[in-house]
C-alpha positions in Angstrom: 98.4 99.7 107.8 101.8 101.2 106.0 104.0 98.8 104.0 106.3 100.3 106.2 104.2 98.9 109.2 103.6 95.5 107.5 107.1 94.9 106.5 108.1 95.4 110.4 105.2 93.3 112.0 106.3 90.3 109.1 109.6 91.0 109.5 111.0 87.6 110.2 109.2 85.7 107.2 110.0 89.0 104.9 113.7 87.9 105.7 113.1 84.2 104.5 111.0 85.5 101.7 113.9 87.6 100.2 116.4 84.6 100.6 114.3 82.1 98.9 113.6 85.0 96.3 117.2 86.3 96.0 118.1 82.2 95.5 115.8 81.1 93.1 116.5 84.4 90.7 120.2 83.8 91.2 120.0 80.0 89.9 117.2 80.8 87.5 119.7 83.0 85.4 122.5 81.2 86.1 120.8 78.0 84.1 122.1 78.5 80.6 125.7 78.1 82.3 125.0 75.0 84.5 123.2 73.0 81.4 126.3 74.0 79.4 128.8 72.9 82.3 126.9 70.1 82.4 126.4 69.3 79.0 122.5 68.4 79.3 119.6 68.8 76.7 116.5 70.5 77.4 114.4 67.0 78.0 117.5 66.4 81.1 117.4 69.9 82.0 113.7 69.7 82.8 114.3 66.3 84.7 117.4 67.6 86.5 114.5 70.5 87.6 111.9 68.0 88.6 114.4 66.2 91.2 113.5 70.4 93.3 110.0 69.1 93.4 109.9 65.8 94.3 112.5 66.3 97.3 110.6 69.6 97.6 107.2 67.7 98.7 108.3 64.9 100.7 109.9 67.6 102.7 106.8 69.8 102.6 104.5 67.2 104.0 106.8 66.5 107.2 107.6 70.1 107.7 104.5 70.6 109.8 105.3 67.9 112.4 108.2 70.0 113.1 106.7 73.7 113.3 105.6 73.1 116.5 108.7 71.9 118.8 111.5 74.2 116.4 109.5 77.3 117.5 111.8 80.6 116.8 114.3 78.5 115.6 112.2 77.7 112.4 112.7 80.2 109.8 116.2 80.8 110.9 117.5 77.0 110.2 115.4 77.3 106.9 117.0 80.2 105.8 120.5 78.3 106.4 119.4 75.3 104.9 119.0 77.2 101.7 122.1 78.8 101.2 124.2 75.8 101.9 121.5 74.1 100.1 122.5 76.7 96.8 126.5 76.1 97.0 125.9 72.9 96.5 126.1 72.9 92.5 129.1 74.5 93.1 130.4 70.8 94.5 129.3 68.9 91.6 132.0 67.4 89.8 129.1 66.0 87.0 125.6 65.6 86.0 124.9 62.8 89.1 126.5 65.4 91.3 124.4 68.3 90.2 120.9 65.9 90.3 122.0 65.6 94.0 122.8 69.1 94.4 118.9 69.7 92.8 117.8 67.5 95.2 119.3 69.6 98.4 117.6 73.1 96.8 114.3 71.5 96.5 114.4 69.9 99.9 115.8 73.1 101.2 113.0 74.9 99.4 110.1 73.0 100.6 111.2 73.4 104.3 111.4 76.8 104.0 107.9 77.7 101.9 106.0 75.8 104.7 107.6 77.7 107.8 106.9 81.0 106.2 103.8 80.8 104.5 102.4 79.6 107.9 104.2 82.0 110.0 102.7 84.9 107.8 99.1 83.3 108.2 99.4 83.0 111.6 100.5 86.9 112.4 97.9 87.9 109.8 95.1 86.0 112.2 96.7 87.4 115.1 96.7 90.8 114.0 93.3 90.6 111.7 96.1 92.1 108.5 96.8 90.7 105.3 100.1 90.4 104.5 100.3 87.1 102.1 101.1 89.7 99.0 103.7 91.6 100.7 105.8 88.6 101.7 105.8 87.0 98.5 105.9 90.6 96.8 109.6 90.7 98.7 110.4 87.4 97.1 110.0 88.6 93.6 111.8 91.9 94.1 114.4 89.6 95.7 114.3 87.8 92.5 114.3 89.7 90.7 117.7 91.5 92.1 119.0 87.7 92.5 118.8 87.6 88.5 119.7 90.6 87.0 122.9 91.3 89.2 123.3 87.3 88.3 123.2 88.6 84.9 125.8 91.3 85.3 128.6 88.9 86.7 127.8 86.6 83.9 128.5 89.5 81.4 131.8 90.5 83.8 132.9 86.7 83.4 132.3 85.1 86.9 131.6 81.7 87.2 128.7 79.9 88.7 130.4 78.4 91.1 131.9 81.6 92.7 128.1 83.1 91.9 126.7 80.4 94.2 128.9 80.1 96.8 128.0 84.0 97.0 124.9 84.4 97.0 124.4 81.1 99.4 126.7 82.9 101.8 124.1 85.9 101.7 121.7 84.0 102.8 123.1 82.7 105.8 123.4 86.3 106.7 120.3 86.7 106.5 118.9 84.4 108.3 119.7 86.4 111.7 116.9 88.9 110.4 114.4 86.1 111.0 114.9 85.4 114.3 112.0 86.0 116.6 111.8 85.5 120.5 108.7 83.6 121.1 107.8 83.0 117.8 104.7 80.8 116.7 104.8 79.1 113.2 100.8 78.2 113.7 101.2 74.5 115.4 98.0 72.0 114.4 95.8 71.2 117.3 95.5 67.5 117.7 92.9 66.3 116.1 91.8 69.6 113.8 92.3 68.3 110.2 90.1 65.5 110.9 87.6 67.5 112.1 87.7 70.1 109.0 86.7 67.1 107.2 85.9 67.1 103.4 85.4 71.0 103.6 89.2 71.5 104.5 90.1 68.7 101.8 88.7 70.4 99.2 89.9 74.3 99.7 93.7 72.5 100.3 93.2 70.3 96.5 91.3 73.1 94.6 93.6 76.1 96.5 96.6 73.9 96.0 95.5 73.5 92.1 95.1 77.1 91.9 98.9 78.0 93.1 100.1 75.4 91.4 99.0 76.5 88.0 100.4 80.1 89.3 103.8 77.9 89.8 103.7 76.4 86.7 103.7 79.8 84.7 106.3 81.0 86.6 109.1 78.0 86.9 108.5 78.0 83.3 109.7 81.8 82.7 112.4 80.6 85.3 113.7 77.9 83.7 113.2 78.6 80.4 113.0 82.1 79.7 116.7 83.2 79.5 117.2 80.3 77.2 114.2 81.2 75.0 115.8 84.9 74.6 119.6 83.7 73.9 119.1 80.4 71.8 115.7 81.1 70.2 116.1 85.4 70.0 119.8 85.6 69.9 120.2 87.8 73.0 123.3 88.2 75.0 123.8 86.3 78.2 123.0 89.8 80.0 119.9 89.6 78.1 118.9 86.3 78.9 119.3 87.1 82.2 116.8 89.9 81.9 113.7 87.8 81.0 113.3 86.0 84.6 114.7 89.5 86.3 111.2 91.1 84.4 109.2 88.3 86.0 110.3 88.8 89.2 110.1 93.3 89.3 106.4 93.0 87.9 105.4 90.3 90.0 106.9 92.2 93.0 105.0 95.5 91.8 101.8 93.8 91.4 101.9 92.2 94.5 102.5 95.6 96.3 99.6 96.4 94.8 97.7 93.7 96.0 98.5 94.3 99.3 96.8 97.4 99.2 93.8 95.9 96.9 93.0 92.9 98.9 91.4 95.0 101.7 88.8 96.4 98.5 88.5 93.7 95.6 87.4 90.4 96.3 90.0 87.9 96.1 88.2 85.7 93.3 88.5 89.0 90.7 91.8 89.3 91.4 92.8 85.9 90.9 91.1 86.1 87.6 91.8 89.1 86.5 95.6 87.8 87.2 95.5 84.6 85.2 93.9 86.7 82.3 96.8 88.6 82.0 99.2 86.7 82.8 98.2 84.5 79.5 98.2 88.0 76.9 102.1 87.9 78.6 102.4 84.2 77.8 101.2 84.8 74.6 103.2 88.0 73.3 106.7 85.7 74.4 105.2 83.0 72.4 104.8 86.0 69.5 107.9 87.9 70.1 111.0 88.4 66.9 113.1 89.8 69.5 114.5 90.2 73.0 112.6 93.0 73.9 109.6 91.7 73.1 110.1 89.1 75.0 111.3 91.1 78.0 107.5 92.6 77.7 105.9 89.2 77.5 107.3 88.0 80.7 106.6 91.1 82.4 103.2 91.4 81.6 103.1 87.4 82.8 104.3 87.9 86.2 102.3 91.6 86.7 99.2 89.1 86.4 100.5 86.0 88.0 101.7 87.7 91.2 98.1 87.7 93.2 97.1 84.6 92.2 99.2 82.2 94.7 99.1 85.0 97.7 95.4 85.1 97.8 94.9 81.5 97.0 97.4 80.8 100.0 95.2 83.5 102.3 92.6 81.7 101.9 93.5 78.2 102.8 95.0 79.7 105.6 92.0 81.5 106.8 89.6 78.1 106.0 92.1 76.1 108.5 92.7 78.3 111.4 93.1 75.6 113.9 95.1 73.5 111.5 97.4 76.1 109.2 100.8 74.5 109.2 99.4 71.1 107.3 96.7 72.9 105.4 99.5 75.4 103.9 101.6 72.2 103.2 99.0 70.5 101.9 98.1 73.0 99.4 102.0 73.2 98.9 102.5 69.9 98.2 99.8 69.9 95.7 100.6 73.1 94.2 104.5 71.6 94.0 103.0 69.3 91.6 103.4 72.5 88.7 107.0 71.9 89.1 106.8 68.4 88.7 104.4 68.8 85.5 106.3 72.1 84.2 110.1 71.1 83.7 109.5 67.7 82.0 106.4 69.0 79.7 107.7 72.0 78.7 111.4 70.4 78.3 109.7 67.5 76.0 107.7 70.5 74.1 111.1 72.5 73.4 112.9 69.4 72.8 110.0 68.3 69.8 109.2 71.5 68.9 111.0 74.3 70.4 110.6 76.7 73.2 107.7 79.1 71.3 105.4 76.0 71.4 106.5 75.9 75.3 105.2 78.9 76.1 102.1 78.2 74.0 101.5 75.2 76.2 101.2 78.0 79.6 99.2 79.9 77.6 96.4 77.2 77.7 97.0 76.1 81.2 96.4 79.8 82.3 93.1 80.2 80.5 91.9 76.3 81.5 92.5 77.3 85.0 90.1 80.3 84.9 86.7 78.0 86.5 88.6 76.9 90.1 88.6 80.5 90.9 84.8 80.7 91.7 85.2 76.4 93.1 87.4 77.6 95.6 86.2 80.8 96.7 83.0 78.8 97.2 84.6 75.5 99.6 86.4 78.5 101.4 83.6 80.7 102.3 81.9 77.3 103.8 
């Protein structure tokens, strides 16, 4: 099948993709500003990230009771929920206003990563395609876009309020593209998680693990990689801007690709082949005396890290066909926990020893992640 043809028949999640993408990008690059406006230290900045996650999976693991009763009107309330959700540090006034603000974008967020990660499963069931990497390829190119045109109205001297306010109101737009008549988001028959028993508990914990150390390499370039190029490089907020805008064009390139290589490679070699490189890209930011060095680093990073969570989604989704919504979540909730882990480690590192032994630290978490691969293509396969 065409990318042409995939994009169409996930058209609806592809939509909510792109806002959560476009989003994330936009606040990613806007970060410098808001922990100067709000006059927070790394260690804070990385807490002020953790409050996304923790709101993030409480709302994750009740999203599934309600996939089955909203229906259609799933992904299109997500995708409104998250651009409100983004103006909301607009509002803030101060640092308890932003936390709460933080708190609205990750519940936002983990309402909206359920709904379409298990509305993509279920068409790809339906309709025997894969179509995991080209959804979450559209969220990095949307990321991607999100940052670097973030970085251009930095440079032109817009603030990021009015940045916010704008992009959130693209996203409401947006979310009339994922409207379907009749849609299913893949509700859990009564009765089916019990019956996957420890089978299903394992590929959700070791699948979950696997996208979670994915999310941990990638909320750190996020979060800290525009910092890392203007405080500890001397780059220009444009610059800055540029190192999670490279994370999100590779990872949307390699995920492209893998939508055309997941029909011929196995997904276990491509999940390791991806954390491999993605820690040589960890490693040459770690390395890097200047900003375009850095720029390769990260895009390197998210070239490898981009099949790792799509595939390691596909196949929970696959193992729990009768049960998708809350094995997705599940897996979601666990894999979450990298944004829990990442802002407050990484934030302590920079804080003790500065942002190069940050990225040292996702260097090591890459390469200790390498034996799940083969644990959970084993527990899926059962």
């Amino acid at each position: 099948m065409s990318l042409r043809a995939s994009a169409v028949l996930s058209r609806a999640p592809l939509a909510c993709f792109v806002v959560m993408g476009m989003l994330w990008g936009t606040l990613a690059a806007l970060l410098p500003d808001l922990q100067a406006r709000f006059g927070l230290g790394d260690g804070m900045l990385g807490v002020m990230l953790l409050l996304t996650s923790v709101s993030g999976v409480v709302v994750m693991l009740a999203a599934p009771l309600a996939a089955g009763w909203l229906g259609a009107a799933a992904l299109p309330m997500a995708a409104v929920a998250m651009g409100l959700a983004f103006a909301t540090p607009a509002l803030a006034g101060g640092v308890a206003g932003f936390a709460l603000a933080m708190l609205a974008i990750g519940a936002a967020s983990g309402f909206i990563d359920v709904m379409m990660n298990a509305r993509v499963s279920t068409i790809e069931a339906a309709q025997a395609r894969p179509l995991m990497n080209l959804n979450h390829g559209a969220y990095s190119f949307a990321y991607a876009g999100g940052a670097a045109l973030t970085g251009l109205a930095r440079g032109a001297g817009v603030g990021p309020g009015t940045i916010l306010v704008l992009a959130g109101s693209v996203a409401v737009l947006l979310a009339a593209v994922s409207l379907e008549r009749g849609a299913a988001i893949g509700a859990d028959r009564r009765g089916a998680v019990a019956r996957g028993g420890g089978t299903l508990g394992a590929v959700t914990l070791l699948g979950g693990t696997v996208i979670l150390v994915a999310y941990f390499a990638e909320s750190a370039v996020e979060a800290w990689s525009a910092l890392h190029i203007e405080r500890t490089l001397g780059g220009s907020p444009a610059q800055g801007a540029l190192g999670p805008a490279m994370l999100g064009l590779t990872m949307g390139i390699g995920r492209l690709a893998g939508q055309g290589l997941a029909a011929r490679i196995a997904p276990g070699r491509m999940m390791r082949a991806g954390l491999m490189l993605a820690a040589a890209g960890a490693a040459v930011a770690v390395l890097a005396p200047a900003p375009a060095v850095a720029w390769a680093g990260f895009a390197v990073l998210g070239l490898g890290v981009s099949v790792v969570a799509p595939c390691a989604m596909a196949l929970v989704g696959a193992a729990a066909p009768e049960a998708r919504a809350a094995a997705i979540a599940r897996a979601s909730a666990v894999a979450y926990a990298g944004f829990f882990i990442g802002p407050p480690l990484l934030g302590g590192v920079s804080d003790l020893a500065g942002l190069r032994a940050a990225f040292a630290v996702v260097v090591v978490i890459l390469v200790a992640a390498l034996p799940l691969i083969g644990l959970l293509v084993r527990r899926a396969a059962r």
